[in-house]
C-alpha positions as CSV (number, residue, x, y, z in Angstrom):
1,X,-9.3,-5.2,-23.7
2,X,-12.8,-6.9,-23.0
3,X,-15.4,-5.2,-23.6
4,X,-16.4,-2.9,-20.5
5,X,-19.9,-5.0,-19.7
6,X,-18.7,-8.4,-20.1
7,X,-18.7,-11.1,-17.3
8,X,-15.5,-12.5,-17.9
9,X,-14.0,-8.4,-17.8
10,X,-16.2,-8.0,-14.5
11,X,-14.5,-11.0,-13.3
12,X,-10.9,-9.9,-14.5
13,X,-11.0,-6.7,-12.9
14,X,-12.6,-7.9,-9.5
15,X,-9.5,-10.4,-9.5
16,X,-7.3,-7.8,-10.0
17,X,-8.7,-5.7,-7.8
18,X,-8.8,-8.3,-4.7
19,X,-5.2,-9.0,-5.6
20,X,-4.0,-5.1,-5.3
21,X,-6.0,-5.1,-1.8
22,X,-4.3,-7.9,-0.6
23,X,-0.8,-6.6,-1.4
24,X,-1.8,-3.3,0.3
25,X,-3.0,-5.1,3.1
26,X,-0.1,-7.1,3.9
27,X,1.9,-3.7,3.4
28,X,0.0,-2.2,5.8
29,X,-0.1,-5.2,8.4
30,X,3.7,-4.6,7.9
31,X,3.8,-1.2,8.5
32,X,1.6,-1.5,11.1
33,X,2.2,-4.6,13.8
34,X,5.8,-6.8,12.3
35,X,8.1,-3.3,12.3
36,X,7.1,-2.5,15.7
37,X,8.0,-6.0,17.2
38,X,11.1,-5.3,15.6
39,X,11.7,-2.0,17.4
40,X,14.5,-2.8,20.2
41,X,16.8,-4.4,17.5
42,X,16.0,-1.2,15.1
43,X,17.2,1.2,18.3
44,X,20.5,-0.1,17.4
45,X,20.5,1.7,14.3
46,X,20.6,5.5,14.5
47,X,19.4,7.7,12.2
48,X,22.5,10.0,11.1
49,X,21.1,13.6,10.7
50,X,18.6,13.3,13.1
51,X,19.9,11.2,15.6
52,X,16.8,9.0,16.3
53,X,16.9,5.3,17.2
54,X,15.4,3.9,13.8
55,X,13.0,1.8,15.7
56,X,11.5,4.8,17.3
57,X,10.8,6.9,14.2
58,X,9.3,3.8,12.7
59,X,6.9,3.9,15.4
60,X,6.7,7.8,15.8
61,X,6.6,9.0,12.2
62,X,8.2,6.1,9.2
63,X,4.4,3.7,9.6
64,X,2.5,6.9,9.1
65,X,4.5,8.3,6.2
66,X,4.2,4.6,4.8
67,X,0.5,4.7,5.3
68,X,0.1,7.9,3.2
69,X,2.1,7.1,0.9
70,X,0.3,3.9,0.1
71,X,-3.1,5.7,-0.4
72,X,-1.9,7.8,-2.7
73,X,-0.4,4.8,-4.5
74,X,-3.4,2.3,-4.1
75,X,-5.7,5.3,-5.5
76,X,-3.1,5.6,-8.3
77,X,-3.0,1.5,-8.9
78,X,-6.9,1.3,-8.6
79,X,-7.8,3.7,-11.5
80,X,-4.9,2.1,-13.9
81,X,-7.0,-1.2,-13.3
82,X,-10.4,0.4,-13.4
83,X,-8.9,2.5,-17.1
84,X,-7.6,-0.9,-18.2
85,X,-10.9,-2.8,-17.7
86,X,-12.9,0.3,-19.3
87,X,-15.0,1.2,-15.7
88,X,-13.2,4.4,-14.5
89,X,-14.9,7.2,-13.2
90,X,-14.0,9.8,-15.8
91,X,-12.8,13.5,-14.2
């Protein structure tokens, strides 16, 4: 590991943090806009226990679920980088 004040560490974690905000972006662009133009072919495909047209609990409830569920793991993937570049907020 660098050490915590260097430039070329300030620069490594900044890179990797753009990087993991990118991903989540494009995760949540997914989520958000491509599975919902997708949602009359997904009606096709039923949900078995709850009998829901996939395409409508994507737009109802699955992008919401998907949203939460990637805060808690962006916050997760953020303080691994941030303990790995020696700049975490300690508890």
């Amino acid at each position: 590991m660098a050490q915590p004040d260097s430039k070329a560490n300030d620069e490594a974690h900044w890179a990797a943090t753009t990087r993991l905000m990118w991903i989540h972006i494009g995760l949540w662009v997914f989520f958000g806009y491509v599975i919902h133009m997708f949602v009359v072919p997904l009606n096709k495909i039923t949900i078995p226990i709850l009998n829901f047209p996939l395409g409508f609990y994507m737009a109802a409830q699955g992008s919401l679920i998907a949203f939460v569920v990637m805060l808690f793991v962006f916050a997760k993937q953020q303080d691994k980088i941030d303990r790995d570049h020696g700049v975490a907020e300690d508890d």
